[in-house]
C-alpha positions in Angstrom: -22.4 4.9 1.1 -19.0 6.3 0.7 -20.2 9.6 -0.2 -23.5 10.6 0.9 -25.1 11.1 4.2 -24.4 12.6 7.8 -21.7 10.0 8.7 -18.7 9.5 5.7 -17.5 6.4 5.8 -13.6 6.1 5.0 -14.0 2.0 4.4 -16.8 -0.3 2.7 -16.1 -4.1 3.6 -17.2 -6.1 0.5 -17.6 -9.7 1.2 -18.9 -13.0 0.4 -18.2 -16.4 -1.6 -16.0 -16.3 -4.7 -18.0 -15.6 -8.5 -20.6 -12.9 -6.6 -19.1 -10.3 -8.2 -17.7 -8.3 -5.3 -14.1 -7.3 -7.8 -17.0 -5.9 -10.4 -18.9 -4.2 -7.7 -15.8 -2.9 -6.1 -14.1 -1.8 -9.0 -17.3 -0.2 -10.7 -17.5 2.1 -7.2 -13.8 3.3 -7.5 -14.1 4.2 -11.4 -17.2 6.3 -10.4 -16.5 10.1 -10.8 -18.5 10.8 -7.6 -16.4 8.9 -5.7 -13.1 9.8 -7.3 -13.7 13.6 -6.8 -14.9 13.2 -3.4 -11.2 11.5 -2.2 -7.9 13.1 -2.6 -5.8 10.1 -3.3 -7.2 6.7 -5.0 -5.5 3.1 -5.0 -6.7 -0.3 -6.5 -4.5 -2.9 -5.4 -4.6 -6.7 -5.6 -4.3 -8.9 -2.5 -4.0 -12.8 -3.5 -4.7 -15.5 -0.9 -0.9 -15.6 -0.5 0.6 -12.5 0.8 2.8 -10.9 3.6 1.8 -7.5 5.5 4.9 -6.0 4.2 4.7 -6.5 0.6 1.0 -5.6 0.7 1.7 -2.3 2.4 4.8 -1.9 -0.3 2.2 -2.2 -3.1 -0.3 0.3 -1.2 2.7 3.0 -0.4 4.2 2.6 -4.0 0.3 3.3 -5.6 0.1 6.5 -3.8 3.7 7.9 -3.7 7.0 7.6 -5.0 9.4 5.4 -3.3 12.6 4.4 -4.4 14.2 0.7 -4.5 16.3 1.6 -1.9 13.7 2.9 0.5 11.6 -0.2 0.2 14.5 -2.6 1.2 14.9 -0.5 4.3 11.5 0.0 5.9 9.5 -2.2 8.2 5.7 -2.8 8.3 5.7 0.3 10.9 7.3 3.0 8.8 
């Protein structure tokens, strides 16, 4: 779905109860070759039940780029 077909999709919503398996499906996707070479810049990242905006967009930033302690303490969820 990610790759193939007239329209690319950018996101795949996986959802449903806890213990179905969507981590494994999820995670077996992202380590597919396919997918990795067809995307310029890959990121897994954890989001518990418990979580703010801005920490969760730290975590996705930091995956993808370097940013330095002293950046992070300065940006807001719109930088």
């Amino acid at each position: 779905m990610l790759v193939e077909g007239e329209m690319k999709r950018l996101v795949v919503s996986i959802v449903g109860m806890g213990g179905l398996g969507k981590t494994t499906l999820a995670r077996k996707v992202y380590n597919r070759g396919d997918v990795k070479q067809y995307f310029d810049c890959l990121a897994w990242v954890y989001v518990s039940q418990e979580f703010t905006i801005r920490e969760l967009l730290l975590v996705i930033t930091t995956s993808v780029m370097v940013i330095f302690d002293k950046q992070k303490s300065k940006m807001d969820e719109s930088e």
